[in-house]
C-alpha positions in Angstrom: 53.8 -97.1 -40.6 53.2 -97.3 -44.6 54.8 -93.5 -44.1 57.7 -94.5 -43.1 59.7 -97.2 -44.9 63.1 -95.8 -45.1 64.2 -98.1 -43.5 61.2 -100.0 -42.6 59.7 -99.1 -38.9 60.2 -102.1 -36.3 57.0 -103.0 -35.0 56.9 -105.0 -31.8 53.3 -106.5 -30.9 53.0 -106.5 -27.8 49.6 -108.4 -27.2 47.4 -111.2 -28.2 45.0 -110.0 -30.8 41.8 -111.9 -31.4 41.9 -112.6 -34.9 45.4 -112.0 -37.4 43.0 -110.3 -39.7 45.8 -107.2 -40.3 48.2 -109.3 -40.0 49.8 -109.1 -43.4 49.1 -105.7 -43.5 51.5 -104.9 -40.4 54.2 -107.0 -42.0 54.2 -105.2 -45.2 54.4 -101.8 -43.8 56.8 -103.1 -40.9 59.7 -105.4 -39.4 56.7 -107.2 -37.0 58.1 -108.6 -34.1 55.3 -110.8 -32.3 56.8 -111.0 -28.1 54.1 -113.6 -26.8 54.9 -114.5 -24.0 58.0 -112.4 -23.3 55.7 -109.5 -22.8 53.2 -111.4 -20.7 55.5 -113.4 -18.0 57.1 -110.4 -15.6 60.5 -112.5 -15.3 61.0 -112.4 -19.2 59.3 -108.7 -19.7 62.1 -107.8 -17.2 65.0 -109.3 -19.2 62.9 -108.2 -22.3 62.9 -104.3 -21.1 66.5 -104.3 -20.4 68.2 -105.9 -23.5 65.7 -103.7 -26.2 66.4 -100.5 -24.2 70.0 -101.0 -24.6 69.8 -101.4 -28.3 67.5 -98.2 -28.6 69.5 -96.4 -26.2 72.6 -97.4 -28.8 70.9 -95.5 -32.4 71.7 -91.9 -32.2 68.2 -90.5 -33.0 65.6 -93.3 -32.0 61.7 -92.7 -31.7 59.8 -95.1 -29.6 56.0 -94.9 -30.8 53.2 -96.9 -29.0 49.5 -96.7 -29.2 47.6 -97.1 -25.7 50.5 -99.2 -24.8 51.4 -100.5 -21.6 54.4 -102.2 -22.6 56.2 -99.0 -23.7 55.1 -97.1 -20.6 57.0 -99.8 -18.5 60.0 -99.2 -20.8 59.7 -95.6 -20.4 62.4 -95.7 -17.5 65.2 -97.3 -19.2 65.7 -95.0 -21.8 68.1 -93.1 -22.4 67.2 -89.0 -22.6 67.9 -88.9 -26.8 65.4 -91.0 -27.3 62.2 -89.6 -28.6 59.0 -90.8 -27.0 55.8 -90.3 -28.9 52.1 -91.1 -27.3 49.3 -91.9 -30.1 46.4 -92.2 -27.7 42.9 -91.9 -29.7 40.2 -92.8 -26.7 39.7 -92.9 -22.7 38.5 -95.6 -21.1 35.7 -95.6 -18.3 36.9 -95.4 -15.1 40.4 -94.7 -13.6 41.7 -98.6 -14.1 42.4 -97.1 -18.2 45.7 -96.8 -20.0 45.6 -92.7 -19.8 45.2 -93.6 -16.0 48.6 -95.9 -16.5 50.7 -93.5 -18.4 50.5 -90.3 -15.4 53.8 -91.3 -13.7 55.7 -91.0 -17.3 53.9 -87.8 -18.4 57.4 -86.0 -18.2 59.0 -88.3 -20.2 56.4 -88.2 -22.8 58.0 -85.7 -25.7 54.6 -85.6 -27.6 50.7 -87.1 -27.2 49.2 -87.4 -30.7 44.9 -87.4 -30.1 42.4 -87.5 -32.9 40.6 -84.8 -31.5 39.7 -81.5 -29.4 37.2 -84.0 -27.4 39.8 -85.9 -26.0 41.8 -82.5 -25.3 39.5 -81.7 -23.0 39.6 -85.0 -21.5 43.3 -85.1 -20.7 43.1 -81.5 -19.3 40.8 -82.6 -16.9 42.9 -86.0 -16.3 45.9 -84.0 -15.7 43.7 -81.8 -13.4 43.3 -84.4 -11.4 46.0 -86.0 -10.8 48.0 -82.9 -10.3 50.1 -82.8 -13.7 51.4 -79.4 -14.8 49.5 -77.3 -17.2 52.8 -77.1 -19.0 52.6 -80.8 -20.8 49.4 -80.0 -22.3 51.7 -78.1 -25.1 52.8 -81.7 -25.8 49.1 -82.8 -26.6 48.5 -82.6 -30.7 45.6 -83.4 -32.6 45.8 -85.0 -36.1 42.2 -86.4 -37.5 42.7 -89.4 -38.8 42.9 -90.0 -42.8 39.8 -90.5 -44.6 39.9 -92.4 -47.9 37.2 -90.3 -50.9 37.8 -91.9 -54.2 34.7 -89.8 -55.6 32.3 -92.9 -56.4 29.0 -92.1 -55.3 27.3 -95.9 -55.4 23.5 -96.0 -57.3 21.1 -96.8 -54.2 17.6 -97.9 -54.5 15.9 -95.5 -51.8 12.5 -97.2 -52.9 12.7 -100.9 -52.0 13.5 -102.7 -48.4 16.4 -100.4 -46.2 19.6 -101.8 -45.8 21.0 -100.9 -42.6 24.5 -101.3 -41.6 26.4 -102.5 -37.8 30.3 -102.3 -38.4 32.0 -103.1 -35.1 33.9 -105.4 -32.6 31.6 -107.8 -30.5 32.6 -105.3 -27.2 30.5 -104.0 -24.6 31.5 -100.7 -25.5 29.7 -101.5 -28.6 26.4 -102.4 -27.2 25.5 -105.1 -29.8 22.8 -106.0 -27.5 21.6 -102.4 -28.1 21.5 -103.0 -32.2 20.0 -106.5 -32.0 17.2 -105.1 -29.6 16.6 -102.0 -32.6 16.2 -105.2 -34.9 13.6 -106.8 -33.0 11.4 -103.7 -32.7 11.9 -102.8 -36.2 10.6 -106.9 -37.2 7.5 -106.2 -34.5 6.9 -103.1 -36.3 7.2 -104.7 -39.8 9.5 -101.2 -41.3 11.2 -102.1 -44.7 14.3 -102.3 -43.5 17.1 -105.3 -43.4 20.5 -105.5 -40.7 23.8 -106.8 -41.6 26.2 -107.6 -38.7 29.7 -107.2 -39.5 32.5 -108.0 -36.9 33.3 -110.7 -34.6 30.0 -112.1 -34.5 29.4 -115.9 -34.9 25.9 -116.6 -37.1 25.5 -119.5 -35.0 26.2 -118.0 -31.4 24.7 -114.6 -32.1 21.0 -114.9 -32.3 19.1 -112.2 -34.2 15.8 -112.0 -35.8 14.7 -113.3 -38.9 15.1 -109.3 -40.3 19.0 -109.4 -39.5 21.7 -110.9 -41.2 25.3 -112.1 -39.2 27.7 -111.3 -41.4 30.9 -112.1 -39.3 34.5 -110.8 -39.5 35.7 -109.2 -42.9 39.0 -107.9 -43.6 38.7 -107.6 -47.1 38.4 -104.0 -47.8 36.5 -104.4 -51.5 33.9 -107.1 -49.9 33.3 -104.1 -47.1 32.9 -101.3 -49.6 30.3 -104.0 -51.5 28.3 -104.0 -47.9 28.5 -100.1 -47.8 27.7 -99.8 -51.6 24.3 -101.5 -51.0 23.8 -99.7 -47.8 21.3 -96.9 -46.7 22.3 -96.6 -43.1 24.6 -97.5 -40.6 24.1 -97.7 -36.9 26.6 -96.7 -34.0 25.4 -98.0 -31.2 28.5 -97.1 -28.8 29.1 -96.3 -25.7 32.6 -94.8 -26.1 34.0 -93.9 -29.0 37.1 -92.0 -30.0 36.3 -90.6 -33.4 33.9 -93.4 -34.8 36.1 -94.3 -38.1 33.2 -97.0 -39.5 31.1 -94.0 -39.9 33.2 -91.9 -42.4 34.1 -95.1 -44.0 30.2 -95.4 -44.5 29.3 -92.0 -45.7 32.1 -92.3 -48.0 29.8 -94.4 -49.8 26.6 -92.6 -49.1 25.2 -94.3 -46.4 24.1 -92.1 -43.5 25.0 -92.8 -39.9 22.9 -92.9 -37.1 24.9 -92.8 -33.5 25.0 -92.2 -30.3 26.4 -88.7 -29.5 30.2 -90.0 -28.4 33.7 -88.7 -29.1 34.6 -86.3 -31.9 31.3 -86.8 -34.2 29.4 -84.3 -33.0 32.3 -82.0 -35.0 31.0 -83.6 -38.1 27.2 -84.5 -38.5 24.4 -83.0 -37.5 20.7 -83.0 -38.4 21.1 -79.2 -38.7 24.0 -80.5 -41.7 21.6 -82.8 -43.1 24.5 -85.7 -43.1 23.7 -88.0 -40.1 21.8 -88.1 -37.0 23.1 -88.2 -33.3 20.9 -89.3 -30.5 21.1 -88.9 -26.5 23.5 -91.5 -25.1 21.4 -93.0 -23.2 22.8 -95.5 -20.4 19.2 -97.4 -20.6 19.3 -99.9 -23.7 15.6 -100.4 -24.2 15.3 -96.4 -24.5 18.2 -95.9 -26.6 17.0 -99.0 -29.0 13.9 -96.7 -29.1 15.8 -93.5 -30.2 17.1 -95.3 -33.3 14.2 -97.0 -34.0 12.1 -93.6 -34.4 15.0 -92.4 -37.0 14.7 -95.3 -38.7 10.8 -95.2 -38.7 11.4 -91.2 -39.8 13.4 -92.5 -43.1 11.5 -95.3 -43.9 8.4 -92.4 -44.4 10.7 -90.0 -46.0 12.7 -91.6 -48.8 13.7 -88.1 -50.1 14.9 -87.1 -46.9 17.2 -90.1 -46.6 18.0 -89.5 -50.0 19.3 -85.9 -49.3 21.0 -87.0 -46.2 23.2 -89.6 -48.3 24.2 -86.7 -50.2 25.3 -84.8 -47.9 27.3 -87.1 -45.7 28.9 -87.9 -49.7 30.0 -84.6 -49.9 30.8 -84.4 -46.0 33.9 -86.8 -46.4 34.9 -84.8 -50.3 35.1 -81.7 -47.9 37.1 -83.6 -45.1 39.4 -85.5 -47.7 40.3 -82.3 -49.5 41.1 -80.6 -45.7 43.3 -83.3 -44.3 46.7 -83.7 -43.8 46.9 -86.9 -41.8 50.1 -87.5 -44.3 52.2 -84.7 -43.7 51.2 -84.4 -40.0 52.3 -87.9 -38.9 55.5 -86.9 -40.7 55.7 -84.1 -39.1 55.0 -85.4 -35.5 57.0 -88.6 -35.7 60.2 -86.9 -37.5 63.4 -86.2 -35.1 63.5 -83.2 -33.1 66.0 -80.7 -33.5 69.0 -81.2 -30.8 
């Protein structure tokens, strides 16, 4: 949205969010609209639907954008054939109760699907497959990575002392925090060097860990976060799902080396072969996934120089990826009007 402020987008959110930690954020780049309740209650989303698509339906070039949103899909219907409707859809859910599921019947309507990468491509090939959608709207499918921030400060790390070892995500299943806490635990039976911070929606008091682990909670503070990845080594991924895995590049922006489960887009990007990272199975079993990363771990705590060698890499992996992207000019590009 910080791309387009001339005027200012109008941002309608359409759900309850946990925590208002981007709040401010979303009202800087945007007009914010906060619906509550009128999207939740159907006799108000009904009254809702019909008084904003008659104001869309009255600009001459409007784009409707949503991301993995239901609420536009429902409004979908009422508008008016000039109006633009762009899809940002950037992972698939598990079974066919997801969003991607939701959107088939409005497929048509859809003027363009903007992914984050060739993985999920594939995936809505084989969605449409199934649920008999023509080949043609896969023309409509574009990918733009997302942006990735390099500022060119490589961070001094002590590779010699006690590792620090990184968990960046949301307190989801998807996650498997369970998975990262178990890793802990075998890494205290085993006594390695090495030290977990917890960042996320994790409550210290509610979240027990062992006395090698650290709850750092929620921060939205994006100088404190660098600090944590500053003094990092490694950061684990311990996902499911993933889409593209953003915590990771964030990390290895700042040297530290990601170890993850082999999900969405990242197997595009590190590699043992590149020397940057290092993907295991994804394993549906936590206790022999827990073990996967626990034998890394083990494999860097006896190989310093390795480790050493791998932050550099995965440092010069995101300098490569910043200089290559275009995440500006595309979303410019995708989300400008279309030529009558």
């Amino acid at each position: 949205m910080n791309l387009f402020n001339d005027p200012k987008p109008l941002c309608f959110i359409t759900d309850r969010s946990i925590t208002n930690g981007f709040q401010e954020e979303f009202e800087a780049a945007a007009d914010v609209i906060e619906l509550g309740r009128w999207a939740e209650k159907k006799e108000l989303k009904q009254h809702l639907f019909k008084k904003l698509a008659k104001a869309i339906n009255a600009q001459e070039s409007p784009i409707v954008s949503g991301w993995c949103s239901r609420f536009m899909y429902d409004l979908i219907p009422l508008l008016e054939p000039h109006v633009q409707v762009i899809d940002i859809m950037h992972n698939f859910t598990d079974d066919d109760k997801g969003i991607e599921w939701y959107s088939i019947p409005h497929v048509p309507r859809i003027n363009k699907r903007i992914v984050v990468g060739k993985v999920l491509i594939q995936q809505f090939k084989e969605l449409y497959r199934l649920n008999n959608v023509p080949d043609k709207y896969l023309e409509r499918l574009t990918v733009i990575q997302n942006k990735i921030a390099f500022n060119g400060f490589f961070p001094v790390k002590d590779y010699d002392g006690v590792l620090q070892v990184l968990f960046v995500a949301r307190n989801s299943p998807e996650k498997r925090p369970n998975v990262l806490i178990r890793i802990a635990e075998i890494c205290y039976q085993l006594n390695l060097p090495v030290e977990f911070k917890i960042i996320g929606d994790f409550k210290a008091g509610e979240t027990i860990v062992p006395p090698n682990s650290l709850v750092i909670g929620e921060v939205h503070d994006k100088n404190i976060l660098n600090n944590y990845y500053k003094e990092a080594h490694l950061l684990l991924l311990t996902s499911h799902r993933e889409s593209w895995g953003l915590v990771v590049f964030e990390g290895m922006n700042l040297g530290v080396v990601p170890i993850s489960t082999n999900v969405g887009e990242l197997s595009n990007y590190i590699s043992s072969k590149k020397e940057n990272g290092i993907l295991v199975e994804n394993l549906d079993n936590g206790e022999d996934l827990a073990m996967l990363f626990v034998k890394e771990l083990e494999n860097f705590v006896k190989n310093r120089a390795l480790l050493k060698n791998f932050s550099n890499n995965a440092f010069n992996t995101i300098k490569q990826l910043s200089d290559e992207c275009d995440f500006d000019e595309a979303y410019k590009r995708e989300l400008s009007v279309m030529p009558k």
